[in-house]
Structure formats: C-alpha cells, structure tokens
TORVO-105386 format. One line per 8 residues: for each residue x, y, z of C-alpha. Coordinates in steps of 0.02 Angstrom, whole numbers. Layout:
// TORVO-105386
X/Y/Z; ...
//
This chain:
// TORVO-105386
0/0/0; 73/159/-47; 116/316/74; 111/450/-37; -17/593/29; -79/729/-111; -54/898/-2; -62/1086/-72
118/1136/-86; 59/1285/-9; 4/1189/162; 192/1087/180; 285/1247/133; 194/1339/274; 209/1200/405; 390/1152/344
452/1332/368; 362/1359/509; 453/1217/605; 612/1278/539; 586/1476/596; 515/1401/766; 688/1302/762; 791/1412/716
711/1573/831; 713/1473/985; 864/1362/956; 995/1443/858; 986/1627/836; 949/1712/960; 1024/1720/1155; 924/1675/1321
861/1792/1426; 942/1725/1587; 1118/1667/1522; 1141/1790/1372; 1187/1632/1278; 1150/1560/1105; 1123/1361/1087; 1288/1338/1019
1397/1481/1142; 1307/1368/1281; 1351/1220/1210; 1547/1268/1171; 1537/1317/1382; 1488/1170/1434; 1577/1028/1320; 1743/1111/1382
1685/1119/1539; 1635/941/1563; 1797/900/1477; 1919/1006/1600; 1962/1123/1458; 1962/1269/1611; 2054/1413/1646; 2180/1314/1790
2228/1197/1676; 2336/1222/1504; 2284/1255/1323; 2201/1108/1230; 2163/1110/1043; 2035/1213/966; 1982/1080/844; 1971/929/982
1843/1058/1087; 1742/1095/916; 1752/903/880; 1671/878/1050; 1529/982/1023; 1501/928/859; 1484/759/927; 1394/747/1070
1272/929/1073; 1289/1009/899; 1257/939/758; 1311/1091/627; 1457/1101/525; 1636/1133/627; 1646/1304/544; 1492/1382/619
1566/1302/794; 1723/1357/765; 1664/1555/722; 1570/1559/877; 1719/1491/983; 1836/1607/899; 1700/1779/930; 1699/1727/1114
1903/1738/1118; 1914/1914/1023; 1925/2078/1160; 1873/2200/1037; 1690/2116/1028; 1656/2045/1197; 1658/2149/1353; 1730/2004/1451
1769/1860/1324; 1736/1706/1375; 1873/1588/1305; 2065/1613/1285; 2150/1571/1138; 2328/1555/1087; 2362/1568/910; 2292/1697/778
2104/1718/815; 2057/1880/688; 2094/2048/704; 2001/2211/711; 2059/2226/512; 1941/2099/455; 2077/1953/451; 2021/1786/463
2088/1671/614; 2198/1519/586; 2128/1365/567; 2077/1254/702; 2198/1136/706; 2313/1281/739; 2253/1371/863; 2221/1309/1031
2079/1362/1188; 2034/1350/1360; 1886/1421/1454; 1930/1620/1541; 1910/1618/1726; 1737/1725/1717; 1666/1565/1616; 1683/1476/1761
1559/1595/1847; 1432/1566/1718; 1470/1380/1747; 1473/1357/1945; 1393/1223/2024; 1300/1154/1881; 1334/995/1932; 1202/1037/2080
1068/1010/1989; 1057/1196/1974; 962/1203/1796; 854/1090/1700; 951/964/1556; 866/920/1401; 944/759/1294; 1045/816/1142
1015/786/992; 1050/592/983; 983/548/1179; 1153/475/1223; 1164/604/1367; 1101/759/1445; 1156/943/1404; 1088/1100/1507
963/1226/1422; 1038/1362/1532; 1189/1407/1633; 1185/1460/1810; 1265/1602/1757; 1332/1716/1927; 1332/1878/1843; 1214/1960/1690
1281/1906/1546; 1175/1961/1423; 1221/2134/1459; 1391/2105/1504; 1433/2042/1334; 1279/2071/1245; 1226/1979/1054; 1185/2019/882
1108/1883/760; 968/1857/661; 835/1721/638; 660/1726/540; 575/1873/566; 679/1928/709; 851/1994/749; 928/2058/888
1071/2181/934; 1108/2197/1127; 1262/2311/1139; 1404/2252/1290; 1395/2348/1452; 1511/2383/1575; 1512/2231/1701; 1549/2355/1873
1385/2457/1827; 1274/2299/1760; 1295/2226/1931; 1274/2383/2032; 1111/2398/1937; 1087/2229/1974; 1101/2240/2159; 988/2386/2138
837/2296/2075; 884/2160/2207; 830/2297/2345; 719/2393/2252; 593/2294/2127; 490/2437/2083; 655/2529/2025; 617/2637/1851
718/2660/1718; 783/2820/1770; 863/2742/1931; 943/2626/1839; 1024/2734/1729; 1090/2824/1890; 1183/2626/1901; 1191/2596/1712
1199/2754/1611; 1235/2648/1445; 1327/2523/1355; 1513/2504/1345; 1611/2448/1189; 1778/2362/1212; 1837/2471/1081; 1787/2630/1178
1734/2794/1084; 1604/2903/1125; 1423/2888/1124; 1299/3013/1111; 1121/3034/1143; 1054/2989/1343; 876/3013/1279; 898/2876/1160
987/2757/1261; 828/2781/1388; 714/2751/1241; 804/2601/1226; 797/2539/1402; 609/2575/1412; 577/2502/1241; 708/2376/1171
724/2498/1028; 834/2646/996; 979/2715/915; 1124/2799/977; 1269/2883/899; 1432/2807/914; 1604/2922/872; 1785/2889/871
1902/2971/978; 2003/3093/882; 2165/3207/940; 2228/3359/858; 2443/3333/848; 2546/3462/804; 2685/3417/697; 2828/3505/618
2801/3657/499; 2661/3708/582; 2543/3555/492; 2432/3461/607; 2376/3259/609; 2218/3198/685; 2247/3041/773; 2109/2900/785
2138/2792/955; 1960/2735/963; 1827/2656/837; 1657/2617/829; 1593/2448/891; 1600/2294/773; 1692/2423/629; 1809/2349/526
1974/2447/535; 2053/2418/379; 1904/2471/263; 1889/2621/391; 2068/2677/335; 2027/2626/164; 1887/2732/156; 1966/2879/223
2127/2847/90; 1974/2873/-39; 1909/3046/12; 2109/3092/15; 2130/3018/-169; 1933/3076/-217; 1967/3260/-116; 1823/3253/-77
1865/3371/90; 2030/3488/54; 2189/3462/147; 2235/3268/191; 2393/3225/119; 2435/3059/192; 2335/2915/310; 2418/2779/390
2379/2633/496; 2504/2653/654; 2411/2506/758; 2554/2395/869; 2547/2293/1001; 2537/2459/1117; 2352/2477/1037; 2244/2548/908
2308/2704/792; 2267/2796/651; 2371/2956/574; 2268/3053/458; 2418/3174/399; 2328/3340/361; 2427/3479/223; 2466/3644/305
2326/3732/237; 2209/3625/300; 2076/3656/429; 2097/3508/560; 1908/3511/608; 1819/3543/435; 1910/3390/383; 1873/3295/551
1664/3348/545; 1687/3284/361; 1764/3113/394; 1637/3081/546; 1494/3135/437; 1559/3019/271; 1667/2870/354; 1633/2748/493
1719/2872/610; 1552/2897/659; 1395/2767/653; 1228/2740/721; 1219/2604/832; 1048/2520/830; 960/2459/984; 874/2288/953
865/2200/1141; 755/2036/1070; 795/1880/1191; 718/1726/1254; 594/1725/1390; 508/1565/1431; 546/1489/1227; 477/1633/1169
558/1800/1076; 523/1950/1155; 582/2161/1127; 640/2181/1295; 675/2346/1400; 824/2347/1537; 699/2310/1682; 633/2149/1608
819/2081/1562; 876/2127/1736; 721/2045/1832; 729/1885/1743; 905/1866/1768; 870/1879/1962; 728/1762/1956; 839/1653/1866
967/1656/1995; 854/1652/2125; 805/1484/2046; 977/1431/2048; 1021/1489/2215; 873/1399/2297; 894/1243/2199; 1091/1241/2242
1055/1260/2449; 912/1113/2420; 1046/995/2353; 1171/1053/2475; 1070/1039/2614; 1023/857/2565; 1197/806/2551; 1225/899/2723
1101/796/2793; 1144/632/2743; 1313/663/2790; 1264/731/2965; 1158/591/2980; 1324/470/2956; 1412/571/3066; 1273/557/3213
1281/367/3164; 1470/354/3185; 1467/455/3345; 1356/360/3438; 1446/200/3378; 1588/268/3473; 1516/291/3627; 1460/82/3619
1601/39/3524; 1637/-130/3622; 1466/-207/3595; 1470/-147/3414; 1646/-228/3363; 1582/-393/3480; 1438/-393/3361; 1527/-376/3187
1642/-510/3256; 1513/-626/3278; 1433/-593/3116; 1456/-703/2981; 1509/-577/2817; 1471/-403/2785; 1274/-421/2774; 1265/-512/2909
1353/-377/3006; 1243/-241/2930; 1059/-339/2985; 1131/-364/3155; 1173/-185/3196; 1047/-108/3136; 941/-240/3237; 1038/-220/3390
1086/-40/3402; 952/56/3311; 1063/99/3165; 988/154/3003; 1037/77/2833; 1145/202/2792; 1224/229/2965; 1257/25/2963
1341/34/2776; 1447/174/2876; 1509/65/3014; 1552/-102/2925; 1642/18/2783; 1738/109/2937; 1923/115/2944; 2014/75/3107
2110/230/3113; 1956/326/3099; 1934/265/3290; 2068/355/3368; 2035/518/3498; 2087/637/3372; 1951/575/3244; 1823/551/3347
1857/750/3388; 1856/763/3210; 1673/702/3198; 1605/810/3335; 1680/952/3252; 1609/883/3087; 1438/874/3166; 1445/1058/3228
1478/1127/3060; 1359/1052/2974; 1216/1077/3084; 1278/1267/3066; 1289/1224/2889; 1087/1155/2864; 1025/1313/2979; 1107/1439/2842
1048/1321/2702; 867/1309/2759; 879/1502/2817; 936/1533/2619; 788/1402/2539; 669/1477/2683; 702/1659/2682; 706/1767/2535
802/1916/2617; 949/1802/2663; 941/1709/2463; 935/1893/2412; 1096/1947/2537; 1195/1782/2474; 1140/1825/2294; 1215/2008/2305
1353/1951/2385; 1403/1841/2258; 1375/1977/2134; 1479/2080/2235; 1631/1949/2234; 1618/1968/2039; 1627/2133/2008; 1786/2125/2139
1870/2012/2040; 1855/2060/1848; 1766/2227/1864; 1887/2361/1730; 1859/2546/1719; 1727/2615/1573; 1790/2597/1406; 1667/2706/1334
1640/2907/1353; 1440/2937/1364; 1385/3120/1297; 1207/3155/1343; 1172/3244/1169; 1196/3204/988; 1318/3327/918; 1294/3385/736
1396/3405/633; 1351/3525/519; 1476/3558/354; 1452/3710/239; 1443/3661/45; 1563/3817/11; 1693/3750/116; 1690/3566/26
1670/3655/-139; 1766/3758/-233; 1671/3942/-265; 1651/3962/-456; 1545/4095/-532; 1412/4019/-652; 1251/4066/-715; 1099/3936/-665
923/3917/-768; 767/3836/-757; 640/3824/-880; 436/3823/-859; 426/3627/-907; 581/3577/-791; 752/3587/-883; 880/3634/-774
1070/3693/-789; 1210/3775/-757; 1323/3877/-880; 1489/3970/-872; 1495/4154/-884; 1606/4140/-1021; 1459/4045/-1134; 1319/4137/-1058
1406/4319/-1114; 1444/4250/-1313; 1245/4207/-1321; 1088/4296/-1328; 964/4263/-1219; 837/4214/-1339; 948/4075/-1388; 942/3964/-1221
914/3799/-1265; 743/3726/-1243; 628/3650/-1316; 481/3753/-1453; 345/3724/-1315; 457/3779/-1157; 511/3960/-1081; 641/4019/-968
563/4041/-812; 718/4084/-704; 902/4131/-723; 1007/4212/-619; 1199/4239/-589; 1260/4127/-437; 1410/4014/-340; 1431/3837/-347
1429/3862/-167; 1231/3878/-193; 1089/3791/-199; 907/3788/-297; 745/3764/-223; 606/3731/-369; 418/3728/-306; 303/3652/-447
127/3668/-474; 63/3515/-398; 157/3558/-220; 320/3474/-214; 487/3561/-178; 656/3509/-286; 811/3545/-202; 980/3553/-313
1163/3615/-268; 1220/3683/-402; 1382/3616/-408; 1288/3436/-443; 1198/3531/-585; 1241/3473/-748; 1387/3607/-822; 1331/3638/-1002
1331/3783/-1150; 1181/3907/-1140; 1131/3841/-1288; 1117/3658/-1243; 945/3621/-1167; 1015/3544/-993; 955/3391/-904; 755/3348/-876
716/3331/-673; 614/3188/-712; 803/3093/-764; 870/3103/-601; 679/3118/-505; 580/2960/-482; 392/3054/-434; 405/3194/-554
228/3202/-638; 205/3210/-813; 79/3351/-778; 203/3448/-661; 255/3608/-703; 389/3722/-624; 301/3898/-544; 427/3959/-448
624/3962/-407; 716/4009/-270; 910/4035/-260; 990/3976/-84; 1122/4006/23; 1067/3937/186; 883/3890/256; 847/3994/386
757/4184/401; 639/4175/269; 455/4108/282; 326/4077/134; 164/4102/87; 89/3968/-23; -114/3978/-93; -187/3824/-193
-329/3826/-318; -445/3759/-210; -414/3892/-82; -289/3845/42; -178/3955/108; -11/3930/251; 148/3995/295; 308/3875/300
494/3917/347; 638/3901/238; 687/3781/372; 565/3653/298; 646/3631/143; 827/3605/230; 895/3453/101; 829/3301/142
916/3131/115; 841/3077/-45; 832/3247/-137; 935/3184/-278; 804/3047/-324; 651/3126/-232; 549/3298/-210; 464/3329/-61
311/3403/-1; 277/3592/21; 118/3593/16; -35/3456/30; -175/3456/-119; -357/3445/-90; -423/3383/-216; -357/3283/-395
-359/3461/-491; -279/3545/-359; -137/3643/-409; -36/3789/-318; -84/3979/-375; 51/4067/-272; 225/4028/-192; 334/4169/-144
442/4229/10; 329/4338/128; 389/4526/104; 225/4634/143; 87/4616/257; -66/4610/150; -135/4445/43; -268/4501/-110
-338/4331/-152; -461/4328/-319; -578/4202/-346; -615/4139/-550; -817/4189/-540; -754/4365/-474; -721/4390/-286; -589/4485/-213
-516/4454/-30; -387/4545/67; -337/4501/216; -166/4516/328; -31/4360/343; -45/4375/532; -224/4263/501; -124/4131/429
-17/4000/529; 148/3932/481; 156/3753/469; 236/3606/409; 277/3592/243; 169/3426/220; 6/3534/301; -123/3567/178
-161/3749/266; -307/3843/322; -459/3916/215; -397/4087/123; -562/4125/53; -767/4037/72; -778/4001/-96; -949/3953/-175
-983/3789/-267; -868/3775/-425; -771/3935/-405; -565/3919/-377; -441/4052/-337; -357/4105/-507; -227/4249/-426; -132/4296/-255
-3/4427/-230; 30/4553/-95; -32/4724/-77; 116/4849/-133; 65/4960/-240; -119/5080/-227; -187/4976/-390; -207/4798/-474
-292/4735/-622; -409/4623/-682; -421/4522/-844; -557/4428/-884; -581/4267/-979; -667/4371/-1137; -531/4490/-1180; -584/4625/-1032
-437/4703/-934; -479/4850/-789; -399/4938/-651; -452/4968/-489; -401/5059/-314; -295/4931/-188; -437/5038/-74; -567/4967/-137
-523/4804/-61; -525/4847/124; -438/4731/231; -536/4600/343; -497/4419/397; -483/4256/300; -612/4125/249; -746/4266/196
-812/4286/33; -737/4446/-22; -801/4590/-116; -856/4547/-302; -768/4629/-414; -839/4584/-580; -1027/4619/-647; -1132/4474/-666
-1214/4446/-836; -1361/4336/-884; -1255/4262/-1039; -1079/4233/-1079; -1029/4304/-907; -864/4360/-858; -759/4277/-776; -565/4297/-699
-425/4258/-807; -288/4330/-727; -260/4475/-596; -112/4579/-529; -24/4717/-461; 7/4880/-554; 170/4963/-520; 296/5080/-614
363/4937/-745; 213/4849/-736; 143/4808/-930; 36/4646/-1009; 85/4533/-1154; -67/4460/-1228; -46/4328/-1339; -212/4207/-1460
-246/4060/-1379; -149/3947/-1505; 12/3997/-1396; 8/4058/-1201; -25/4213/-1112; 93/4305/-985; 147/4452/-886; 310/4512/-863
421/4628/-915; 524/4572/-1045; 666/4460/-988; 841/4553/-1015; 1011/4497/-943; 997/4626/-813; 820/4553/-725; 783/4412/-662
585/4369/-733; 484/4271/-655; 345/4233/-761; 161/4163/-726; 71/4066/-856; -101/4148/-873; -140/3998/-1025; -284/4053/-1135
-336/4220/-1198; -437/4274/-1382; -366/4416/-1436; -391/4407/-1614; -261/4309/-1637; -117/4420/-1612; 32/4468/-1496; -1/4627/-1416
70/4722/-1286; 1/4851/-1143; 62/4964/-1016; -54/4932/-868; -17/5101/-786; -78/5191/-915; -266/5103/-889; -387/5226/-809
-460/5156/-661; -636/5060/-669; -779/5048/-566; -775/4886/-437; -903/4787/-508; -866/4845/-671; -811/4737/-808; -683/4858/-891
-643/4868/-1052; -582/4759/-1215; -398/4722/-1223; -393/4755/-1383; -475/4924/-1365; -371/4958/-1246; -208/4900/-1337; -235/4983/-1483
-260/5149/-1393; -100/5140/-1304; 2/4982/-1337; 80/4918/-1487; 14/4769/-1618; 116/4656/-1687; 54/4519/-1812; 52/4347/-1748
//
C-alpha cells in the first residue's frame, strides 16, 4: 500500500518553514534571557567544561573542543562552531570574552583566524562563573540531539551576561542587537533591583547610564539610550576618539585611538585613503595605519593649509568614524522572543538566579544531611564501640554484620553501611574529635541552608554578595565616554566646494542647468536651449557654493546644489528633473524658483486653487536625504485638480486673493499660521460651489488689475479692497451677466514697470516685463486668452481706473489705444 499523501504545496511549505523559523528562533539565533547565551555559545561552555578544558589547567586544541561539540550537542558544520568559539576569544567584541586562545584568532582589520587545528583554547576564569555548580542540579538538562546524554538549556550564570557581553544575530523574522555593558555598573544595577523591585528606568540609569564597547569611543544621545531601556528599541550615535597633533612646519595630524563597535578597521582607513585620493574634503595628504601591540592608531596626515576640524566633521559625517548604533534588545523568555526593556532583562536574570540559588542550597542541604546523619551514626557507635565490634565479630560476612546492627543498636541503613565500611584509624581520639567538630559545622551548615531556601532576604543577601565577589574580581574601568546629546555636525557646501561663478536656469517645463559666464556672455538670451513648447522661467547669476529650491505646481519642492547641476553651454537644453527624479509628474510644471544660500530667516506664503492658504519656513525645505532621487512636499493638495496659485517669500503684510467667478479678498498674513511643509493649510477664502482662486499677490502698490476670460482688462483702487480676515467671501469685483458672463482670467499688481503681453490662444498668455540679462523674470502662465489672434502688448499704468463691479474694457480696445500690435 502506498504512502504517498496529495497535499497543497502551499500547506507543507507553510508547516515546513514554520518548524524551521520556530527552530531556528528558539534554538539557534537568538540568546536566552537569563544566560545571554546562544544554543551553540552554551554548548561550546559546557563541552569544555565537562571535559576540564578550564582556565587552571593548560591550552588544549581548538579543533578537539569543536570536535566535542560537534559530537555529542551540535550537530552543525565545525565552521559555524568554530566562528562562535573564535567571537567569544576576540576583546574588541566581547566585554569580558569568555574563552582564551593562543594562536591567531582575527583581528580588528577583518583578518580571518587560523585554522583550528592551529590554534588552541581554554575556558577564561569568568566562564567559570557562568558555569558554577551546575553539577548541583542547578538548571534543567534536556537530551541532545541523539539521547546518548544530557546537556543544560541554561547556565547558572553568577553575573548578567547578556548585558555584560551582549549579542547580535538574526533568525526569521527577528534579529537582535544587545550592545556590551560595562560589568561594574550591570551589577550595581543589578544589586539595585535586588533591593528595590519597583526601581524605574531612570534609577537605573543612575547605576547603568549605557553600554560600553571594548573598543571605547564616545556615544551620544542619553535620551535615546533611555528610549532604549524603556523600549528595546533605539539608536544611539557612536564616534571615534580623535586628537589634534601638532607636527613640524606648523601642519597638524588627527589621530584615531578609538573606533566604533563591530567596525572593521582596515576598510575604515581605506575609506578615508578614498576621500584623500577623491578630495572630496581639502587638505589630507597622507593616512596611515600606526596600530602595534601598544594599541589601536590611526594618522590622518593633514597639508598645512588645511583646517583640522572641517576635515574631522567631514570624515565623521562620510566614514565609519562615526555610526549609528541600533538598539534591538530581542531575547528569550520562557521559549519565546520577546523586545525587551532593561527592567525585564535585569528581573529575569534575578529570578533566574534566585532559581539557581534555591535549587543549589536544596541539594546542599540534602547532602548535608545525609552526611550529618552518618556522622550522628558514627558518633554514637563510638560511645558503644565494644558491643558494636563484639557484634561484627560474631557476624558471619558483611550483610550479616549490617542486619545485626541495625537490629541491635538502632542503626539506620545508611548509618550501618557506615560502620562495616569504617576504617580503624578513623577510631582514634583525634578522629572522633574530628566528627564532633564535623557534626557542629554542618548543623551550622543546614541552619544557613534552610535560612537561604526559607528566607528570601537572606537568598537575596547571598545573591548580592556573590554579585559583589564578581565585580571584585574582573570589574575594569569604562571603556566608553557617554555624551548626553547628539552633536551635529554640520559642514558648509562652500567650504567642501570650490566657489566658481556660473550662471543657473530653469525652464517652465523643468530643464535645469548650469552655464559658465564665459558661454552665457557669447549668447543671446533668446537662444537658451529649450525645447519650441518651453520658456525660461528663471536665471540668475550665482556660486557653486549655492543651492536651488524649485516649487512646482502640484506642491512638491526640488532641491539642487548647483555644483551637482549638470555644467553645459547656454545653448544646450540641460538635463530633464524627471532623469534624475523618480515622482516627477508628467503634468508637473515648475512655478517658482528660489536661489539659496542657507535655510533659515525667510518664511513663505503658499495659496492652492482650491483655496488653501499657510505659511512655511525656509527651514522646511533644509535638504533632505533623498533629494537627488526625490521631491518633497511643500504643500498638501485637496483635491485631484488641485494645483498651487502662489508661492513666494513673505515681504509685505497684505494677501489680495481673487476668486475665477469674481471675488476679491484681502486680508493680513498675521491670520495665517505657519506650518509644516506637508500641512495642507487653512481656508484663504469661502468660496462658492465650482469657483477656484485664479490669482494671489501682496498688496504693494495703490492699484491691481483684472483680466477677464473674454478679452476685458480693468484697473481698480488697492482701497477698494479693504482689509478684513480670511475664509470670507470677499467683495465681487466683476458684474454678473445673464449670458456669456465674465469671468477671472488673470489679476495683478500695477506698479511703475508693470505692462501685459497678450498673446491668441494657439500659444500662451503672460505678464512680465520682458526678460533682459539685467532682470531676473519670473513669469506666470495665465494659458488662454482670444485676442484676435495676435501678440499685443500694454502698459497697465496707463489704464484709467474702473468701477468695482465693473467689467472694464476690451484688451484690444485698450491695446490699440495705447500699446503696440504686432502680427502673430
């Protein structure tokens, strides 16, 4: 009969890798809560252990210890053993390693250790704490993986291991990084929670203020490292230490005598011989790796020009001078993974020893017991010693013997084993002294035992005083220098870059560039290269030192430096945003452009279609990591047609707001919050159903006018707008007809070089002055006005002023009383 079964695949994937995660989450990856220990770290511990591989005794092969554990508790591959033996030898990862090595066991460079058969091990002297008296039946065995014989599923462990040393690894779905602390302070902290169970996380800190890395350095940010002890979860920053050294000629070196945890020193120096070669930060003319046996050292030789600490912000921002170390405290607790805070590691490590501690006095206290009760046996044999040996004499063998003392004398079985086993000598005065002694001591010895098992203030007095003897013996000073804030390091472009003079431009449709002076001054400006549809919406001289911000229609912000702008001729058209941008919309349209040289001081005011208005800061649009391959938000859309009307720096008071079906409001900026650049804003104006704002701009100047969607321009009083607050209505502005009303094209302010370019709706519509080399324009596409078909031209200040609900007068009345035609 066959055995096949017809199962989904989907069914035996799922309960195959589930096994397997369950396996390798529990038994493999990650460390216990109680010992700090991984399966096979535990395993390595104990298989020398058992063998005699300690610290008292010498060196034994590293490949007849792996061999060991491979065979009787592990069954892996001798590499994966081996790795995790050699990481337990190496200083510069564990706070207090737990095996010594002789031979080559890896380096802080990266280097591999020797082979196995090479080097050779022995447990350290603080394993032996993590091992003590687990032949007392301190903690429960499980069979290995054969069931030829027993192996322990945690270590008594006499100090905290987990934090001692710490962990990093990384199972299915989890991981977990537990940074090494400072064995002194984990204990004191310990001891601590001992007395005081309801101790917070602040207290604690007051014991443990953080980790410490066996490679030192500093580490930055308390309020992240308390995060991290409430929550399992933080991140700090970790920084090398760095010295300034004079040298001859008045140069200076920085000299590296500290890393960051876990970072690999040769790619470190490797990576700081690239920015030198790259110059990529002026002024390093040599690095060296001066490491010796005397310790860690790294010479970054600096030219004499050079600014020692604009180089050293630049090499902590860019290298692995400086890295973020990642809180991830995920352990064991009772087979299952959990994030744990500092609290929860530190109370299950004392439950766990109070376990062990309680379970260690029980078996003591039997073996005290039985003994005394030998002892009381062999005493009172003494004191009827004549009739006892008369009776063993008369016995017949060794049984015999046994059955007749106990029979005659009241002896127990094990008292009567005692006797018949007894040597003669032991009868002499100065033994039988010896017993009563014996007797005394360990009736003293079962009153502290039972006290211990009994009383959970005197388990909790022998507990920290073990603790105590710990920290005596292999307690060091702190490696690590904590800094209670995160410094930043903050690195101008202009002194990375060199300051060249260049001339920057953006078009309407999103062609950026940059262009010498030299090619800029042998072109026109008409001749900018661009596409037949496209305009120049901005130019301007500026440094490389600068940067662009570029607000589109649609509400995102572009930041560019201009040195990463592509250098090109005036004449070539540049490169596209959308090449380097991956959420540029093919509907997205530049509006307006802002040169910058740093983003502070300067708020905007930003009004959408649909009648949003805000303030944000320049602050906002500070560059954020992805800019290259991202914009971000300035503004939130309500609404699919949404679009922004107005973006521009706040310079004046007063907001005139017009609506498309003729409303005008005016109301003052102090109405309007600043927020965050991903707000969508507050209401500038109570529109009715279907109308949208068509123009903003501020109040400077005593008149604006009004265009209309059928050819009608006017001019009216600033006045006749009187100020009042936002989210009303406004005044209408435009006459309401029963057919083919009017309605808002396009509206603005009328100054002294204020004039209109009108232009048939086969092409667009603007107003500007015309762009010379001597302005910088900024456009605003208007789209669609009938004009007959022509290009004309008007000076606005020459319109008389109109009525307010008036709906002026014909362009092209107007233009051909004082402007100029021009065939189309």
């Amino acid at each position: 009969m066959s055995n096949i079964q017809k199962l989904p695949l989907e069914d035996i994937m799922g309960e195959r890798f589930g096994r397997y995660s369950k396996y390798i989450i529990q038994e493999r990856a990650l460390p216990d809560i109680r010992d700090g220990l991984k399966p096979v770290q535990r395993r390595i511990l104990y298989s020398m252990n058992k063998d005699g591989n300690t610290f008292d005794k010498s060196y034994r092969k590293s490949a007849k210890s792996v061999g060991n554990v491979m065979g009787n508790f592990h069954p892996h591959g001798d590499s994966s053993i081996y790795e995790a033996m050699i990481r337990m030898s190496q200083d510069w990862k564990m706070g207090e390693p737990l095996i010594e090595m002789h031979g080559n066991n890896g380096s802080m460079d990266g280097d591999p250790p020797a082979a196995m058969r090479y080097t050779e091990a022995r447990l350290s002297e603080i394993s032996g704490y993590l091992l003590a008296d687990i032949e007392k039946e301190t903690v429960s065995h499980a069979w290995n993986f054969d069931d030829t014989e027993k192996e322990p599923t945690v270590l008594p462990a006499a100090f905290p291991n987990l934090l001692v040393n710490g962990s990093t690894g990384i199972s299915a779905g989890y991981a977990t990084d537990i940074p090494p602390h400072n064995l002194g302070e984990v204990i004191d902290a310990t001891i601590h929670m001992i007395d005081h169970p309801k101790a917070d996380v602040e207290k604690i800190m007051e014991f443990l203020p953080g980790p410490d890395f066996p490679t030192g350095g500093i580490i930055q940010g308390k309020g992240e490292i308390r995060k991290a002890y409430h929550t399992g979860k933080g991140r700090v920053v970790v920084r090398s230490k760095v010295e300034v050294e004079a040298m001859k000629g008045g140069r200076e070196q920085l000299i590296v005598t500290e890393i960051p945890y876990e970072i690999n020193k040769a790619n470190l120096v490797k990576k700081i011989d690239d920015v030198r070669i790259n110059a990529k930060v002026p002024g390093i003319s040599e690095v060296r790796d001066e490491s010796d046996r005397e310790g860690l050292r790294i010479a970054i030789e600096l030219k004499k020009e050079a600014d020692s600490q604009l180089v050293l912000n630049y090499l902590l921002k860019n290298t692995d001078l400086q890295v973020n170390y990642n809180f991830n405290m995920v352990a064991i607790d009772s087979m299952t993974p959990v994030q744990t805070g500092i609290l929860q590691i530190l109370r299950a490590y004392i439950k766990h020893r109070e376990e062990v501690i309680v379970k260690r006095s029980q078996f003591d206290l039997t073996k005290a017991e039985k003994r005394l009760h030998l002892v009381e046996g062999l005493i009172r044999m003494v004191s009827i010693l004549d009739e006892v040996v008369a009776t063993i004499r008369a016995s017949e063998n060794k049984a015999d013997a046994k059955e007749n003392i106990k029979v005659s004398f009241d002896f127990t079985e094990e008292q009567a084993e005692a006797i018949v086993t007894l040597q003669l000598y032991r009868l002499t005065n100065t033994d039988i002294v010896t017993l009563q002694n014996e007797q005394a001591e360990l009736e003293q010895r079962i009153l502290e035992l039972k006290a211990i098992i009994n009383d959970e203030r005197t388990l909790f007095n022998l507990m920290k005083r073990e603790l105590r003897e710990v920290k005596k013996k292999f307690a060091k000073a702190r490696r690590s220098e904590l800094q209670d804030e995160v410094q930043t390091i903050e690195i101008e472009a202009s002194e990375l870059i060199v300051a060249e003079d260049t001339v920057v431009s953006v078009t309407r449709s999103g062609y950026v560039k940059r262009t010498s002076p030299r090619s800029f001054a042998s072109s026109a400006l008409e001749e900018i290269g661009k596409r037949d549809d496209d305009e120049l919406l901005f130019y301007a001289n500026a440094k490389t030192t600068q940067g662009l911000l570029i607000f589109t229609t649609l509400g995102n912000v572009i930041y560019r430096p201009i040195h990463e702008l592509a250098d090109v001729r005036w004449k070539d058209i540049g490169e596209h945003l959308s090449q380097s941008l991956s959420n540029f919309a093919s509907n997205e349209k530049i509006l307006y452009v802002r040169l910058v040289d740093q983003f502070e001081g300067e708020t905007f005011v930003v009004v959408t279609k649909n009648g949003q208005v805000k303030q944000v800061d320049l602050a906002s649009f500070t560059p954020w990591r992805t800019y290259r391959s991202k914009s971000a938000v300035y503004a939130k859309m309500k609404g699919e047609d949404d679009e922004v009307v107005l973006i521009c720096p706040v310079e004046f008071a007063d907001l005139m707001v017009i609506s498309e079906q003729g409303y005008a409001l005016r109301f003052n900026l102090d109405d309007v919050p600043i927020l965050g650049n991903k707000a969508a804003g507050v209401k500038a104006m109570n529109l009715k159903k279907g109308d949208v704002i068509k123009a903003a701009f501020f109040v400077t100047s005593n008149s604006w006018y009004l265009l209309t969607q059928r050819g009608f321009i006017k001019r009216m009083k600033t006045e006749d707008i009187p100020v009042t607050s936002r989210a009303n209505r406004g005044l209408q502005v435009l006459r309401t007809l029963k057919t083919n009303n009017h309605t808002v094209f396009a509206a603005g302010l009328v100054n002294a070089t204020a004039d209109l370019s009108a232009v048939s709706k086969e092409v667009d519509l603007f107003t500007s002055a015309n762009p010379t080399k001597e302005t910088t324009p900024q456009p605003q596409i208007l789209e669609v006005a009938s004009v007959d078909g022509e290009l004309h031209d008007v000076v606005l200040t020459d319109l008389t002023l109109s009525e307010r609900t008036s709906n002026g007068h014909p362009l092209s009345e107007k233009m051909s009383q004082v402007g100029t035609a021009h065939l189309k």
